[in-house]
C-alpha atoms as a printed R data frame, in Angstrom:
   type eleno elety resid chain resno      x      y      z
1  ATOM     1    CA   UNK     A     1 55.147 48.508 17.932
2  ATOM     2    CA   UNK     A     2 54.566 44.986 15.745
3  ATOM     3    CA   UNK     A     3 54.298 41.612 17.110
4  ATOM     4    CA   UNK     A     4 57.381 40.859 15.689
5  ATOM     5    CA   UNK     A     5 59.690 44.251 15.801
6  ATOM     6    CA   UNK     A     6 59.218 43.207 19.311
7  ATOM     7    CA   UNK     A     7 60.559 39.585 18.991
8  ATOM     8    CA   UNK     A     8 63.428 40.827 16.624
9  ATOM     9    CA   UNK     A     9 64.390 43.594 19.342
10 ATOM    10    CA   UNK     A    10 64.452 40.521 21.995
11 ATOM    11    CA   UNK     A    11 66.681 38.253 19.657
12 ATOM    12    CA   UNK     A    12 68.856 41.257 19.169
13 ATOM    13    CA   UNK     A    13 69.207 41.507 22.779
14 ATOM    14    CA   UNK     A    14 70.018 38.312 23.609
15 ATOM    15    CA   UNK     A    15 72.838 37.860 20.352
16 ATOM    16    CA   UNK     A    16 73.979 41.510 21.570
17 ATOM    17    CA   UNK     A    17 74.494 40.188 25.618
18 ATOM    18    CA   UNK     A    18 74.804 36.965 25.175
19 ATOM    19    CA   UNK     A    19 71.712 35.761 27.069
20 ATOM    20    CA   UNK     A    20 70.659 32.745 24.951
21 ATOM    21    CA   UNK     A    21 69.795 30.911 28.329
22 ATOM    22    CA   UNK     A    22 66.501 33.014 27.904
23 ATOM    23    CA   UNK     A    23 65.264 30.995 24.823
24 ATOM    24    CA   UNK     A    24 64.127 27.699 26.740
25 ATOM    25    CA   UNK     A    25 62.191 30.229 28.965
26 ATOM    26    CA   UNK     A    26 60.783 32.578 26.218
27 ATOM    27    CA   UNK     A    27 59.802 29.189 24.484
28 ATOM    28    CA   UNK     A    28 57.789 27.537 26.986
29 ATOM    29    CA   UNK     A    29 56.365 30.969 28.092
30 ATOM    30    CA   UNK     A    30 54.941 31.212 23.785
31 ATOM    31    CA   UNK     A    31 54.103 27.204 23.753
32 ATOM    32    CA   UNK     A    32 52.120 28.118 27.288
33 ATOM    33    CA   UNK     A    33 50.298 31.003 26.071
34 ATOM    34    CA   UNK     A    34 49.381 28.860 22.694
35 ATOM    35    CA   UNK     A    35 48.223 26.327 24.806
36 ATOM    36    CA   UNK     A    36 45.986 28.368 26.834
37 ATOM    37    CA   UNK     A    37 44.100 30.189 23.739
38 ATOM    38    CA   UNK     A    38 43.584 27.223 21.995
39 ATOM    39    CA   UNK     A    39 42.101 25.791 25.139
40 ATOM    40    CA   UNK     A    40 39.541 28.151 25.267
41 ATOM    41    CA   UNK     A    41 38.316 28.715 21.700
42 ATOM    42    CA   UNK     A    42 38.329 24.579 20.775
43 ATOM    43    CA   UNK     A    43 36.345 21.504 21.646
44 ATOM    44    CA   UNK     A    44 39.535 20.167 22.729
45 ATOM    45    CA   UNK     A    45 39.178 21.808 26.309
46 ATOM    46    CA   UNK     A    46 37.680 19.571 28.429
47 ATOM    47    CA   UNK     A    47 40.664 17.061 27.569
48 ATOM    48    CA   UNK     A    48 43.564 19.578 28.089
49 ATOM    49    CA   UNK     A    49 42.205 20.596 31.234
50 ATOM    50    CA   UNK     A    50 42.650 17.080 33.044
51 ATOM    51    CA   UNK     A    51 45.960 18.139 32.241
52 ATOM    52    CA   UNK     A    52 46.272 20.201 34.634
């Protein structure tokens, strides 16, 4: 299954049941997971990790 079959089945979902509380939460959880793979791969670490 694709990347984004999987994020169309999830909006479908939510429209379908009404759940669009789970956006801010499916949001953060994608900005999070961002954050941590660009912390690892970048020069930028050592400053996002006082962050923390």
């Amino acid at each position: 299954m694709s990347k984004l079959k999987a994020l169309g089945e999830l909006w479908n979902f939510m429209k379908v049941r009404k759940r669009f509380w789970l956006t801010p939460i499916v949001l953060v959880l994608l900005l999070v997971g961002i954050l941590v793979v660009v912390s690892q791969t970048s020069a930028v670490a050592p400053f996002i990790y006082t962050l923390f």
